[in-house]
C-alpha positions, 0 to 999 in steps of 0.5 A, a space after each residue: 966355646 959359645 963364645 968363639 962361635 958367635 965371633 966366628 959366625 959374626 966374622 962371616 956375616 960382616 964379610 958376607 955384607 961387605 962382599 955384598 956391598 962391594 959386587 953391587 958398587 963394582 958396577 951401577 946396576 941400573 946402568 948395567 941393566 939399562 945396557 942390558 947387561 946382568 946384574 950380579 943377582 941375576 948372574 947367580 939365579 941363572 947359573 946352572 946348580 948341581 947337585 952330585 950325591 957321589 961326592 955329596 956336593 952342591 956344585 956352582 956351574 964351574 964346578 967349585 962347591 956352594 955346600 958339601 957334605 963334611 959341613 954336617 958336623 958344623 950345621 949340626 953344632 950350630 942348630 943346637 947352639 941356634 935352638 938350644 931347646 927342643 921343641 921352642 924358637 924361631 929360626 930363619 935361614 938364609 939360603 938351603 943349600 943341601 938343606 943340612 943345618 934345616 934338618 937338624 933344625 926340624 929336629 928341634 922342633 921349632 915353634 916357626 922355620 923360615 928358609 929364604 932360598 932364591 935359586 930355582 934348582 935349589 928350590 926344585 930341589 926343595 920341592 922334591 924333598 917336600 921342604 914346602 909341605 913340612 909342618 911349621 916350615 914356610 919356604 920363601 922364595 926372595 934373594 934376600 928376606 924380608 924383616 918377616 920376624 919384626 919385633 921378635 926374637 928369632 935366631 939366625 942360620 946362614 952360611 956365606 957363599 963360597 968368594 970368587 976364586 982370586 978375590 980377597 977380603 
């Protein structure tokens, strides 16, 4: 089973990177902000999140989900795959999201949690569930992390953002 979920989770990492890579090639983002037009980044950090507990949803600005709430089973799997022993590890998550897989985490009692989030409502959102003032937690707010965990070894937490509606891998 170990196994199959790190095939899995590596899939989604790679097409993570790849899809990364291609929106940043699609367009030159120096030319784009020389026009001044946005880059992919800056379209991301300036829409509009939403979180809606009657469905337990985090909505992007179209209304299509970033995270929902039937994901809890999987996060839960994952944190104890991650953190397999309670109370030692290092994780560091890309992207909060509902903060799901970063409870299960806090659960485990990591030596060191680093959650990277970027967008302001989400790191609102943070805020006022006091992510920013738990014990061994240390919030960062960075579109992408830097190698904080340098010559350590540190699991990993992340989940890909949901692919554009009509685009295929």
């Amino acid at each position: 089973m170990h196994k199959l979920y790190e095939a899995i989770k590596m899939h989604g990492v790679y097409a993570e990177v790849l899809l990364n890579y291609v929106e940043r090639t699609e367009g030159d983002d120096e030319e784009d902000e020389q026009e001044g037009k946005s880059t992919v980044h800056d379209k991301y950090l300036a829409s509009q999140l939403k979180y809606d507990d009657s469905i337990g949803a985090l909505l992007d600005d179209e209304g299509a989900p970033v995270m929902m709430e039937w994901e809890r089973e999987i996060m839960r799997a994952s944190a104890e795959i991650l953190l397999p022993g309670i109370g030692k590890g290092r994780v560091l998550n890309i992207g909060f999201g509902m903060g799901i897989i970063d409870g299960y985490l806090q659960d485990r009692k990591p030596d060191s949690h680093v959650i990277v989030e970027a967008h302001p409502a989400v790191i609102q959102k943070m805020k006022d569930l006091a992510w920013d003032k738990k014990p061994g937690v240390q919030v960062l707010q960075e579109f992408l992390a830097p190698p904080l965990m340098a010559g350590t070894t540190c699991k990993m937490a992340g989940r890909h953002r949901p692919v554009k509606r009509g685009r295929t891998l």
